[in-house]
N, C-alpha and C positions, 0 to 999 in steps of 0.2 A: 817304331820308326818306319815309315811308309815313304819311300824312297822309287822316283821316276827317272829314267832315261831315256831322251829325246834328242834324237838328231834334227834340228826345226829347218835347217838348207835356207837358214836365213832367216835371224828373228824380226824382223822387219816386215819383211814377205808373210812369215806366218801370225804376226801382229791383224795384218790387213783380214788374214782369211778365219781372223774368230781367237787368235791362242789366249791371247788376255781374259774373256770374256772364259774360256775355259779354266782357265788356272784362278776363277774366281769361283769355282765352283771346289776348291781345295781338294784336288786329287792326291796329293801328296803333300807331308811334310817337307820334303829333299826333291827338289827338281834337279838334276843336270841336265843341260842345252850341250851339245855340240853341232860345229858345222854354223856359229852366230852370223859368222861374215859382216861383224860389227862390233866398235867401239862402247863403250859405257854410256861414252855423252852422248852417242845416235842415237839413243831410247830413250821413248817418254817411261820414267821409269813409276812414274804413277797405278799405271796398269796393275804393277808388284807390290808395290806399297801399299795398296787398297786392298789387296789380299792377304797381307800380311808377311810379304816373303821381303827379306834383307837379301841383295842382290851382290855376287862377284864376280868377273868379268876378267878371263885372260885372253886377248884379242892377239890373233897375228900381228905382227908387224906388217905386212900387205895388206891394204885397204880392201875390203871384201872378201877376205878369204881366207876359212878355217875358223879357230878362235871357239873358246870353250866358258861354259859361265856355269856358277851353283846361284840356286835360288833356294831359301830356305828360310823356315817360319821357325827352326830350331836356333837359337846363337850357336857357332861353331866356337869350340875353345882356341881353334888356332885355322889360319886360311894358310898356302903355299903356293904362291903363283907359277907353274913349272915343276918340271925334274929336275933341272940344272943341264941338261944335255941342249946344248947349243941350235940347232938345228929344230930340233923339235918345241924346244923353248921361243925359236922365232916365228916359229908356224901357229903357236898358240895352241898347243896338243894338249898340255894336262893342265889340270888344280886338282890342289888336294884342301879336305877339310877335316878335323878332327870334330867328333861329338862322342867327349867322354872317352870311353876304349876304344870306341870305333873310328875308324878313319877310312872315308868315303873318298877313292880318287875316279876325277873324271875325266875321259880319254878320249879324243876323235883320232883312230887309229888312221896313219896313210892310206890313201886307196895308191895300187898299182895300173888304174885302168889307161893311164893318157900314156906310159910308154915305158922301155925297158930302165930306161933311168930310175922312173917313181917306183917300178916294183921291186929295184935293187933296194932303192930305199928304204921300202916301205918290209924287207927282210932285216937292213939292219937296225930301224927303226922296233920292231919287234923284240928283238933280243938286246938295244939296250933299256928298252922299258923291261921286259923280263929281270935284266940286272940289277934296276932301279928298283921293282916291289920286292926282290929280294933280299938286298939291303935294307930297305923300312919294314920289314917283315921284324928284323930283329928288336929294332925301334916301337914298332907298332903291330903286332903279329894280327890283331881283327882287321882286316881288310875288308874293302868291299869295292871292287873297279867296277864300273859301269862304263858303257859309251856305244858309238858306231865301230865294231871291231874290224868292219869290212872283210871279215871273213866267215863264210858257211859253214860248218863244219863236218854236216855230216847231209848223206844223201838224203833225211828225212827233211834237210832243213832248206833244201831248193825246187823248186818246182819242177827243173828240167836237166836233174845230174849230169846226163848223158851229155844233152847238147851243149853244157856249160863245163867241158871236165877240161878243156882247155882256157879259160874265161877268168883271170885275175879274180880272188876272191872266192874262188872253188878250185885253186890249183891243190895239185897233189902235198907240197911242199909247204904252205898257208896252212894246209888242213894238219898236216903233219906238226909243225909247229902249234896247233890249238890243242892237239890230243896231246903233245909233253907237255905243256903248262896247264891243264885240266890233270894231267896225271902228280904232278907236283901241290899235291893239296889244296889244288880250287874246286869250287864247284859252280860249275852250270844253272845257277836255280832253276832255270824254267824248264831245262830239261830233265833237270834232277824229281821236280815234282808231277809232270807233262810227260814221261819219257815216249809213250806212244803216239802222241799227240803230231796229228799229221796238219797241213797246210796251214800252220802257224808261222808267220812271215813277218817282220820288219819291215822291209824297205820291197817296193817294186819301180820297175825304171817308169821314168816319167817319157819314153819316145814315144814310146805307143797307149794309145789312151784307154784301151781295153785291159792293160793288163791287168791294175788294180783291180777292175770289175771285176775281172775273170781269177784273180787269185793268182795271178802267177809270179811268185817275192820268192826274196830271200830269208831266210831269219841273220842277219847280220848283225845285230844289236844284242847286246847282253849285260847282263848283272851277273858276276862272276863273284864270289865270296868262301876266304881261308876257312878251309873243312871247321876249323874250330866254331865256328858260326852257327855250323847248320844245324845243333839243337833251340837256337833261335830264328830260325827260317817257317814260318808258318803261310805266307801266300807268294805267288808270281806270276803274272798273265801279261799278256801282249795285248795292244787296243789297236786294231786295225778301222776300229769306226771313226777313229781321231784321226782327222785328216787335215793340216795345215800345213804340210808336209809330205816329199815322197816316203817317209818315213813314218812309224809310228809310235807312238810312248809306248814302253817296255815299264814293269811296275816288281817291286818286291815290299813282302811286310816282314819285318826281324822284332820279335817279341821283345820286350824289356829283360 
């Protein structure tokens, strides 16, 4: 099971700059998109179908904004549009898909960056997805969350600790919450296989136009998978040369 995580900041946007023409080149069995900023019926959805991927789509309810889709060449035994939590259900935050014992859910985490409101939010938005794979743990204990976590975690995983140690997304309190839920039987693939692996980065801001050149990201995006998993964890890399996006596809392989 070869399994991607891609925040596209707009599949539409990243339609235009090549992603169709990429995802015919089948990189993965399991795409997850977050960040669509689009409906179902916005996409020509031939692009997918020519690849061979069956397409789901849980869109905010705000026209352009948020909104989370699986693409997959695998049938799912069962799709779940949502957690049921209200708020994040309108925002278009999660799906989940089951394949066989596994269940693949996909998350565009809140960013706190536009003001103290969103990063209240975006704390209790945290703890009650926490609640949530907690309780389908017992339902479904193979997990496998993917998505944009919009949070760093550790000072290898930001270009500029220092000058970002006050900066939404490398707060003390963010990071602190990723090391208890990492310590609750997840695992980090990429850093678990990677663990010295320096200026491996996700996401770089789009203000300035050097930074991508110059390497200066975050690793904000993850494939995060229940310890029980990880004697079927064989690969995990990040694709910084896949650019349709300020983001980039995050990749894992889980053996049969």
């Amino acid at each position: 099971m070869r399994i991607i995580s891609y925040n596209v900041n707009g599949i539409r946007a990243a339609i235009k700059k090549g992603f169709a023409d990429w995802i015919a080149t089948h990189p993965a069995d399991i795409i997850c998109l977050q960040e669509c900023k689009a409906n179902k019926e916005d996409i020509d959805h031939a692009h997918f179908e020519k690849a061979g991927y069956e397409t789901f789509w849980f869109p905010a309810q705000k026209k352009g904004y948020s909104g989370v889709a699986i693409l997959s060449r695998k049938k799912p035994d069962n799709v779940v549009f949502g957690n049921g939590i209200e708020q994040s259900d309108f925002e278009g935050r999660v799906i989940r898909a089951d394949f066989g014992d596994i269940t693949v859910i996909n998350a565009y985490y809140p960013s706190g960056t536009s003001g103290e409101e969103r990063q209240a939010y975006k704390y209790k938005w945290l703890n009650e997805f926490e609640e949530y794979l907690n309780e389908l743990k017992k339902e479904r204990p193979q997990l496998v969350v993917v998505g944009d976590y919009n949070i760093a975690h550790e000072v290898i995983d930001i270009h500029d600790p220092k000058g970002n140690k006050n900066s939404s997304g490398f707060l003390p309190e963010e990071r602190a919450w990723m090391t208890q839920f990492l310590a609750n039987d997840w695992i980090d693939t990429f850093r678990y296989l990677h663990p010295d692996t320096t200026g491996a980065y996700s996401w770089w801001s789009q203000r300035f136009p050097t930074v991508r050149l110059n390497n200066k990201g975050w690793r904000i995006d993850y494939i995060c998978i229940t310890r029980n998993l990880l004697p079927k964890l064989n690969a995990a890399a990040i694709y910084p040369d896949v650019k349709h996006s300020d983001h980039c596809p995050i990749y894992i392989e889980l053996k049969k």
